[in-house]
MARMISE-720280 format. One record per atom (N, C-alpha, C): residue in one letter; y, x, z. Coordinates in pm, whole numbers, padded with zeros to 5 digits, always signed. Each point is the difference from the previous one (the first is absolute). Layout:
N
AYXZ;...
***
This chain:
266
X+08938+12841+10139;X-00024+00091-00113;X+00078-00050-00121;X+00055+00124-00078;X+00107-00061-00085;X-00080+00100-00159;X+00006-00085-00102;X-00043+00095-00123;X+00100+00098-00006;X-00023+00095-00029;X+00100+00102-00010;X+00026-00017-00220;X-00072-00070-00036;X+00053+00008-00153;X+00082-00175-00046;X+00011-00037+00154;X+00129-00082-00013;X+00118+00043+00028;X+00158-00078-00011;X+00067+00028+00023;X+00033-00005+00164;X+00089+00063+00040;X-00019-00022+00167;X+00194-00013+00040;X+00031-00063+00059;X+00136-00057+00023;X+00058-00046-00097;X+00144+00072+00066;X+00082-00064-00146;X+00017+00114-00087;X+00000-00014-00150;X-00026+00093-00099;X+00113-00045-00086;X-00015+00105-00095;X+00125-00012-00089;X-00018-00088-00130;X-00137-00045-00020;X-00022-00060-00136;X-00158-00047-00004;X-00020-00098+00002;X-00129-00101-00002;X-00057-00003-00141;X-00143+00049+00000;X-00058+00017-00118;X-00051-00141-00045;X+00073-00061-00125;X-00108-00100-00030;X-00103+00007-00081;X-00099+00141-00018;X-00101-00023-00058;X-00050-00086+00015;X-00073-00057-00076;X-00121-00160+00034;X+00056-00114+00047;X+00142+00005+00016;X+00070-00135+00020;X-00003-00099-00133;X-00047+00042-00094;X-00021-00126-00105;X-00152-00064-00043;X+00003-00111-00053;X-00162-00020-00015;X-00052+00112-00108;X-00140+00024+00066;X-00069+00070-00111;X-00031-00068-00091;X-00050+00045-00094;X+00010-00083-00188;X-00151-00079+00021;X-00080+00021+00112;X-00116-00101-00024;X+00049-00155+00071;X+00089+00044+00097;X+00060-00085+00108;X+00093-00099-00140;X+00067+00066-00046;X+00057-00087-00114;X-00041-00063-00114;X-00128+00046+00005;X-00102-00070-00109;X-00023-00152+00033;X-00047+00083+00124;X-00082-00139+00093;X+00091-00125+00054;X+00181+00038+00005;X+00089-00070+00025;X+00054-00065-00124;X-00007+00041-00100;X+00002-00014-00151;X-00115-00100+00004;X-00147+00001+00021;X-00115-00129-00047;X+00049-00133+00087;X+00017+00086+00147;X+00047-00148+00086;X+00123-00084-00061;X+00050+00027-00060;X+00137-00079-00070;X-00028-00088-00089;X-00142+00058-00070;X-00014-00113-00168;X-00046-00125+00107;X-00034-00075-00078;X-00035-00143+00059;X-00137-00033-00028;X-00033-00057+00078;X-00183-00002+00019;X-00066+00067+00122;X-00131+00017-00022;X-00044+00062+00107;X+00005+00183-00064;X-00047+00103+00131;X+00003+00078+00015;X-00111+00070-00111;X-00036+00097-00044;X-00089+00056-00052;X-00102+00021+00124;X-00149-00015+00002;X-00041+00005+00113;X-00007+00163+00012;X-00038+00092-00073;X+00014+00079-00007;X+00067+00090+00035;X+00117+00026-00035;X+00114-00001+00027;X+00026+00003+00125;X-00025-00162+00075;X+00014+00027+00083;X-00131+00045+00126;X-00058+00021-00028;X-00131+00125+00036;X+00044+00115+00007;X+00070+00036-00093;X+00060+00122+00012;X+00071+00059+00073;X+00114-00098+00018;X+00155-00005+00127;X-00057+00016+00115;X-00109-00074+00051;X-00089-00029+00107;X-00108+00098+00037;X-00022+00069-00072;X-00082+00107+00028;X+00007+00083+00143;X-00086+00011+00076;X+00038+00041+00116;X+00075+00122-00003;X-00040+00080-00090;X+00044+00165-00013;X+00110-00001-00064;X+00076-00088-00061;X+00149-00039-00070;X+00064-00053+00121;X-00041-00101+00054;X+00078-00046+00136;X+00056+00101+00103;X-00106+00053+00026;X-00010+00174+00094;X+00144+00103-00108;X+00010-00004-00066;X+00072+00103-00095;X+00072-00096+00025;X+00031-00098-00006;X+00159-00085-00019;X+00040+00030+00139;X-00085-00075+00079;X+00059+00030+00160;X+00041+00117+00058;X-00068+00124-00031;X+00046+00131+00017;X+00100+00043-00023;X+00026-00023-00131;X+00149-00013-00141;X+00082-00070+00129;X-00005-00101+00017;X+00135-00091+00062;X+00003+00028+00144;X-00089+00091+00037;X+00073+00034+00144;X+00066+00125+00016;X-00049+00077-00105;X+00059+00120+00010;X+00119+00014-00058;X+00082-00095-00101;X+00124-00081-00047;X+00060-00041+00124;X-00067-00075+00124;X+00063-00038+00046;X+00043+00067+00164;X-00121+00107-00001;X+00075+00108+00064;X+00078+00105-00034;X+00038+00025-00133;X+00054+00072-00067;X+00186-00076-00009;X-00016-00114-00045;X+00138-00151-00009;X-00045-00124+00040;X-00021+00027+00112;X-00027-00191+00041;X+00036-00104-00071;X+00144-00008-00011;X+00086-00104-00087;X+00003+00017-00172;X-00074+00179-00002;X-00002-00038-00163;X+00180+00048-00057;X+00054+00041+00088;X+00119+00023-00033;X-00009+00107-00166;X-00089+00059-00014;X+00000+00084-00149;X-00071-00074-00125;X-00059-00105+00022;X-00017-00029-00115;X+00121-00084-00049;X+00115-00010+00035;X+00119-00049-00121;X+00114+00104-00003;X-00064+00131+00075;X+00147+00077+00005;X+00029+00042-00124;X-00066+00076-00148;X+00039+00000-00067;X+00084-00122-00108;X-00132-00104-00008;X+00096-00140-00054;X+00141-00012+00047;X+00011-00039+00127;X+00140+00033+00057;X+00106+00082-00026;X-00011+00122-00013;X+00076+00159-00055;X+00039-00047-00110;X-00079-00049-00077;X-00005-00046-00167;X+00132-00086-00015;X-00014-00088+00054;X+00087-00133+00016;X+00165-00004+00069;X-00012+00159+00042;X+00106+00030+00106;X+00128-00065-00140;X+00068-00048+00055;X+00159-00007-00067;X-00042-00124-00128;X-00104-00089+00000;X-00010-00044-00114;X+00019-00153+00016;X-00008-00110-00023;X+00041-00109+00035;X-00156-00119+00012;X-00007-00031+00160;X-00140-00039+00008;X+00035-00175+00054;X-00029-00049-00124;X+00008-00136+00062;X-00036-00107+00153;X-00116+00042-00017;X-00147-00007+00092;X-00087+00066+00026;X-00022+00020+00150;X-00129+00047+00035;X-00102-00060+00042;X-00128-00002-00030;X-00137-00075+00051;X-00024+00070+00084;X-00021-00029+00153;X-00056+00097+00086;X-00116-00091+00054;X-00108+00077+00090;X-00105-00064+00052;X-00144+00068-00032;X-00098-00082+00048;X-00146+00077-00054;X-00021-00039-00159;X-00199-00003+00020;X-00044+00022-00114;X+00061-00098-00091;X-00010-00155+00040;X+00057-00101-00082;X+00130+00010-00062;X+00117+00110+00047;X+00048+00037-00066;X-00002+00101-00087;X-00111+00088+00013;X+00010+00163-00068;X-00084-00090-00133;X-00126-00099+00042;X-00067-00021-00119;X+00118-00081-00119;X+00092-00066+00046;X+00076-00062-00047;X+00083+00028-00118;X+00030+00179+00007;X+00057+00067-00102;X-00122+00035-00113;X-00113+00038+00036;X-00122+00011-00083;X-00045-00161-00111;X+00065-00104+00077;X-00054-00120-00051;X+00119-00053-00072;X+00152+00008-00014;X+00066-00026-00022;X+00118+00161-00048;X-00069+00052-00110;X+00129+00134+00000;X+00083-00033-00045;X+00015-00095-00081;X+00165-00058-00055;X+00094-00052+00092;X-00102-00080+00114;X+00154-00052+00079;X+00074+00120+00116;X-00188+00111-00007;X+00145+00095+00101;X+00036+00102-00098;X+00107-00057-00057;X+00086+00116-00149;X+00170-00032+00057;X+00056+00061-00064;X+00149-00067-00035;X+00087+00011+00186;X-00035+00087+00066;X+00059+00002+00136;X-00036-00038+00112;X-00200-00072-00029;X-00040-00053+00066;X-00108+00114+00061;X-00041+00038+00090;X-00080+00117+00062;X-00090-00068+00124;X-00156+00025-00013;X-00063+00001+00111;X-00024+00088+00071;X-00040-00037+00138;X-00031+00115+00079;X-00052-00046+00126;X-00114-00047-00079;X-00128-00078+00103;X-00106+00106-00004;X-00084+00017+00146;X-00080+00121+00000;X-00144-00101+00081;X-00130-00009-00080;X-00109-00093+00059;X+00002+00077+00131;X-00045-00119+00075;X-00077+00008+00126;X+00115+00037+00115;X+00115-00025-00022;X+00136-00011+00096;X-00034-00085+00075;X+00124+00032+00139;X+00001-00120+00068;X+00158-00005+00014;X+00076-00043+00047;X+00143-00031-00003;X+00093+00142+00097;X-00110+00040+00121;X+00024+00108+00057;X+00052+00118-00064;X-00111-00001-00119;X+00017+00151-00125;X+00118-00017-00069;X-00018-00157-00053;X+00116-00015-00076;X+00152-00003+00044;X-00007-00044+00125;X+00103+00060+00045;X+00044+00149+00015;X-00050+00042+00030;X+00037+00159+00002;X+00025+00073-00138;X-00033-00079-00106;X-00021+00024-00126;X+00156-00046-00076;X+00051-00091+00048;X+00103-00131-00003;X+00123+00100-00039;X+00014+00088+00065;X+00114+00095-00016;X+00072+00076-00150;X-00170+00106-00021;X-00009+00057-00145;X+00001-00084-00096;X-00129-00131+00040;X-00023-00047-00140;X+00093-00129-00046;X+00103-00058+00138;X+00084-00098-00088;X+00128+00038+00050;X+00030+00042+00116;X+00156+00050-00012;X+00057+00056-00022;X-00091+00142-00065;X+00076+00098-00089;X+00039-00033-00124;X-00127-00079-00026;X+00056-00057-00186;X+00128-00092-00018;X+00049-00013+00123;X+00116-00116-00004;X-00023-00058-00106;X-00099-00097-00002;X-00043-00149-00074;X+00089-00132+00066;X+00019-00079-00109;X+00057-00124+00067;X-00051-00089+00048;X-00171+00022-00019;X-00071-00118+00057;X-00146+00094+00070;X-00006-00041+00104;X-00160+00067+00026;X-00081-00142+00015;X-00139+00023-00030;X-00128-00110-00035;X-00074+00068+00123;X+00025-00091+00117;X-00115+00018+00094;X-00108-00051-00005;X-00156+00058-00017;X-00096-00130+00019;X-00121+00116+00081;X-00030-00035+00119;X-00104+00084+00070;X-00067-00106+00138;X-00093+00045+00004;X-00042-00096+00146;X-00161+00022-00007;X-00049-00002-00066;X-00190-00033-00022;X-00019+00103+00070;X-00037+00132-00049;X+00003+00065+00101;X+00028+00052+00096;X+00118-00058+00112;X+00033-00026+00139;X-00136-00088+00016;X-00006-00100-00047;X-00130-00132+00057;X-00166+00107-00011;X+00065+00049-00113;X-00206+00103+00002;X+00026+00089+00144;X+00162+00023+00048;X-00061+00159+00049;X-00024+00157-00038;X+00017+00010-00084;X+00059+00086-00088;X+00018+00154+00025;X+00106-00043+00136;X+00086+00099+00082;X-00051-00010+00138;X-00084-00076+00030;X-00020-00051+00111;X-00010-00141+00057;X+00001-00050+00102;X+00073-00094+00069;X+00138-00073+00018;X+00012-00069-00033;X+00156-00009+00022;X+00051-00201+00022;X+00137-00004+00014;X+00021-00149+00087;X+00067-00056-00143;X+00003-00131+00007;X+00079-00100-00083;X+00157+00120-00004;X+00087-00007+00165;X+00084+00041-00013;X+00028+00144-00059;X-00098+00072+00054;X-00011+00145-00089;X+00043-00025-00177;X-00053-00080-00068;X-00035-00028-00122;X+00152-00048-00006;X+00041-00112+00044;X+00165-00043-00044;X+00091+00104+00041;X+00017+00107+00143;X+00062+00105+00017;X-00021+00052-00134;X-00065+00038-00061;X+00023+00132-00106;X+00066-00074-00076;X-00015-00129-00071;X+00060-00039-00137;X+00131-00042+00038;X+00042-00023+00105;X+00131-00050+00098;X+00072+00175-00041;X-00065+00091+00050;X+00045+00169-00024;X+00029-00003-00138;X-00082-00037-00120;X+00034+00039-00079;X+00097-00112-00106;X-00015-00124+00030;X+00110-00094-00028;X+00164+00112+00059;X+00015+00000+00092;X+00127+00061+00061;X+00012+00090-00077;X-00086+00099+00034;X+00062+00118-00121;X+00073-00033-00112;X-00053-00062-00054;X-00016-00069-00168;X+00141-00032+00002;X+00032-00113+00124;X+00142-00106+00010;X+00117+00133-00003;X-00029+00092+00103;X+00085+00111+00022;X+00083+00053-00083;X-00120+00019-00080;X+00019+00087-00136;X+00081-00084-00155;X-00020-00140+00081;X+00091-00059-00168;X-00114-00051-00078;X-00184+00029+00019;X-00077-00036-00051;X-00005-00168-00012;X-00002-00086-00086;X-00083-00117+00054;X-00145-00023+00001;X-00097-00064+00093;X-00135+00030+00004;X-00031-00163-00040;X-00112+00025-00090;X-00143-00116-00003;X-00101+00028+00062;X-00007-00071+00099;X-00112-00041+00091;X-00175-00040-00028;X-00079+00047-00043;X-00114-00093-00083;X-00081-00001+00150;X-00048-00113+00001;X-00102-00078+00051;X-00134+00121-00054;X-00082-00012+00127;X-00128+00075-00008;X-00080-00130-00051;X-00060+00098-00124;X-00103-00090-00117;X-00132-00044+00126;X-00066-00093-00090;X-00095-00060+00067;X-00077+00055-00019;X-00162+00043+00142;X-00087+00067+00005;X-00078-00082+00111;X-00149-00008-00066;X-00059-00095+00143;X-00161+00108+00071;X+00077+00136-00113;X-00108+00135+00084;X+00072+00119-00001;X-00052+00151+00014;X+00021+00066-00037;X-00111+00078+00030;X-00075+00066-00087;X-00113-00008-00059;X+00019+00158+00085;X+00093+00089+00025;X-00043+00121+00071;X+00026-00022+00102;X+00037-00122+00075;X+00010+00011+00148;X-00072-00145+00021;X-00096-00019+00010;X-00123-00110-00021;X+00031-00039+00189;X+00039+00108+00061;X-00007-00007+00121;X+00163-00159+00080;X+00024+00014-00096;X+00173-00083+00034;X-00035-00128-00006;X-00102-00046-00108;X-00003-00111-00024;X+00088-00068-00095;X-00013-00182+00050;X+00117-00073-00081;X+00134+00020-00013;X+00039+00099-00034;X+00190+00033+00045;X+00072-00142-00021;X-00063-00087-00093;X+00142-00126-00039;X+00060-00046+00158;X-00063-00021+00094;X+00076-00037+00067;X+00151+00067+00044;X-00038+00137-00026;X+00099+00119+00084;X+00100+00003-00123;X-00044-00008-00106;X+00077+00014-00122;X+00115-00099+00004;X-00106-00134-00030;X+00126-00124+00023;X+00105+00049+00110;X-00015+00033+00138;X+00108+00061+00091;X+00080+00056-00056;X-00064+00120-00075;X+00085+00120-00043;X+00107-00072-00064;X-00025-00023-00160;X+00081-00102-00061;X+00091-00079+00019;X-00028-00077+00153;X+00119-00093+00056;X+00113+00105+00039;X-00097+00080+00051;X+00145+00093+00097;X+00073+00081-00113;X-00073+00029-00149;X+00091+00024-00089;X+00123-00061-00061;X-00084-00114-00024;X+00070-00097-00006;X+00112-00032+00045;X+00005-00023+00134;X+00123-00019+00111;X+00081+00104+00003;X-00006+00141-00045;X+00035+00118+00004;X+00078-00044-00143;X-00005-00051-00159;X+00045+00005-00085;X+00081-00061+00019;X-00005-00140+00083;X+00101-00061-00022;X+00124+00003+00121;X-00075+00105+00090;X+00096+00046+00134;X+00097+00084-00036;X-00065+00093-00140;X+00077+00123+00007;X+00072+00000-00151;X-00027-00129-00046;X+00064+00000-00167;X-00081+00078-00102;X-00125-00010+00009;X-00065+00069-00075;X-00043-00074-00128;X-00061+00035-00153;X-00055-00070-00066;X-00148-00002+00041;X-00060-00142-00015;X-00089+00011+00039;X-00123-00027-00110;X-00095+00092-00054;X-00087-00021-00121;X-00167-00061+00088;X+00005-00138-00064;X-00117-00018+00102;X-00133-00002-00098;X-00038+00138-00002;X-00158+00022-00054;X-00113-00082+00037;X-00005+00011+00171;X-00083-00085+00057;X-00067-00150-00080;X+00135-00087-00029;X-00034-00097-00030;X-00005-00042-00135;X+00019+00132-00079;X-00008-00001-00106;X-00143-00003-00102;X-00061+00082+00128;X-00119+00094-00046;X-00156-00117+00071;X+00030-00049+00104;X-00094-00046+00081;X-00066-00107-00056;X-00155-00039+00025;X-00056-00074+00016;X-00016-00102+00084;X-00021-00149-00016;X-00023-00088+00073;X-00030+00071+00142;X-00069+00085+00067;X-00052+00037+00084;X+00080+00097+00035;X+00116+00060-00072;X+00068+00094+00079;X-00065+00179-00005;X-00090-00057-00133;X-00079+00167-00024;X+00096+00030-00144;X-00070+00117-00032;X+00082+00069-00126;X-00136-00039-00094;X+00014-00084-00133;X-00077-00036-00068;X-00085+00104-00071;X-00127-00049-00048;X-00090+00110-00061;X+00075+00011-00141;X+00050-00075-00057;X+00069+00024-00156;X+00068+00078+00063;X+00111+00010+00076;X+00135+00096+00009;X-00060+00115+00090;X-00097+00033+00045;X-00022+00122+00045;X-00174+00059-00004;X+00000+00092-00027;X-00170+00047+00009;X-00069+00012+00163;X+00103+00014+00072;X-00064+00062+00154;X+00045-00138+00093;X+00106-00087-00026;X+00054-00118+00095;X+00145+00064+00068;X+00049+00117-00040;X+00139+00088+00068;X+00045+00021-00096;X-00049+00097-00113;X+00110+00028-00091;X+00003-00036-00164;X+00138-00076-00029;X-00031-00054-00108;X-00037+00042-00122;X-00072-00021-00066;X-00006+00030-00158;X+00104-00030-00081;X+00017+00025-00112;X+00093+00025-00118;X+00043-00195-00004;X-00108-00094+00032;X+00078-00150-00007;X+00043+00012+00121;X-00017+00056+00076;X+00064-00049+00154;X+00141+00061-00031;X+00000+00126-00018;X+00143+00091-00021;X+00105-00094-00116;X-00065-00103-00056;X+00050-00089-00080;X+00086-00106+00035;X-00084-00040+00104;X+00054-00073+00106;X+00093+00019+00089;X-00033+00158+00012;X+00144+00021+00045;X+00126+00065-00056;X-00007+00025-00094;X+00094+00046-00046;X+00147-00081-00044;X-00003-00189-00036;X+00065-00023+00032;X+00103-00039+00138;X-00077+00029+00100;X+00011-00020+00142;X+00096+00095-00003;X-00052+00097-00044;X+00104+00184+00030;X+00146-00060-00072;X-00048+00002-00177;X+00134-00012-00031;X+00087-00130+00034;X-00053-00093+00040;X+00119-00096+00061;X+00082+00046+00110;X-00067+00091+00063;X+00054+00045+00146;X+00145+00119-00031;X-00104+00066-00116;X+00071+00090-00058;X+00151-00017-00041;X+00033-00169-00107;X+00049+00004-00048;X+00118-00093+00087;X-00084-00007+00101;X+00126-00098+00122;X+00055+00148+00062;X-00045+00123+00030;X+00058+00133+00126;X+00094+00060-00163;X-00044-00033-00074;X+00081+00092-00098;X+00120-00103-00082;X+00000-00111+00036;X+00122-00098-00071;X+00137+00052+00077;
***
């Protein structure tokens, strides 16, 4: 059985209604950034079973509508056609929150186009519109956490390096040079309670990034070890949830970015 008020094959033009956060979603991504704890409230609110139910509804019907999300940057993109784009940030939430926490550093040619709750699968398919049309001179890869939640599904170590291996190449093809970031440190993930300790799988991930930066000439921005705790978790100062950083964590990284930055662009 197929909805008949979805789209059905291939069509001429993908609606991205509801491909952007709603303004409570950005409130609530807006409190997670200050530093401290959460409003409890607040977050009572986010949590509400009947808000959860409305979010989840919202994001499946987005994602039977654009799996990959391909419309929420098609206009940004159009915009930008013919204009001169230094850098692109691609990846999930840790990157989309990144422009919210930092709007000055993405100014001046620098463009994100991180969409929460990705996995490298989406972003690949995404890889096309949102960084090789802009013919940027540098693309900012950073994605992986949610491959380890599951996200999209199931999937292998090698699944996870196939895509960024796909989208490194592209990148090389094209004249792009790429920075590589290391997947930040996480020792939960609080919507997939079911995964467990990821650090072990993470540390993997990381190596094989790793070996990939320096296999394939990549810059390599290492967040990971920037950000981590003795224990290899994401600290309670630098993040409200233990995944994504707050406004000191984004602090932390931001010289990470521009060193990387200023080695792909010398």
């Amino acid at each position: 059985m197929t909805d008949s008020a979805q789209p059905q094959g291939m069509v001429d033009y993908l609606d991205g209604t509801g491909s952007e956060p709603a303004p409570a979603q950005i409130e609530f991504i807006q409190a997670c950034l200050q530093p401290g704890p959460l409003d409890p409230a607040l977050l009572a609110q986010a949590f509400d079973p009947a808000r959860v139910a409305e979010r989840e509804a919202a994001a499946a019907d987005q994602r039977a509508r654009d799996w990959a999300n391909l419309g929420r940057y098609r206009n940004s993109n159009a915009a930008l056609a013919g204009g001169s784009v230094e850098a692109v940030f691609i990846g999930d939430s840790i990157t989309e929150f990144w422009a919210l926490a930092q709007p000055d550093f993405f100014s001046a040619g620098i463009v994100g186009r991180g969409i929460g709750g990705q996995t490298s699968a989406q972003i690949l398919v995404r890889f096309m519109p949102d960084v090789i049309a802009l013919k940027p001179k540098v693309v900012h890869l950073l994605c992986g956490g949610n491959d380890l939640a599951g996200n999209t599904g199931p999937s292998t170590p090698r699944d996870y390096q196939n895509n960024v291996v796909a989208m490194v190449t592209l990148a090389q093809a094209n004249g792009i040079k790429v920075i590589l970031g290391s997947i930040t440190p996480a020792s939960h993930f609080a919507w997939a309670p079911h995964i467990g300790d990821p650090r072990p799988r993470l540390a993997e991930l990381n190596a094989r990034l790793k070996g990939l930066a320096e296999e394939r000439g990549l810059i390599w921005a290492d967040y990971h070890s920037a950000l981590k705790a003795a224990d290899d978790s994401l600290p309670v100062l630098l993040s409200p949830d233990g995944v994504h950083p707050n406004l000191d964590g984004y602090a932390v990284m931001g010289p990470v970015a521009r060193s990387a930055l200023a080695i792909a662009l010398d």
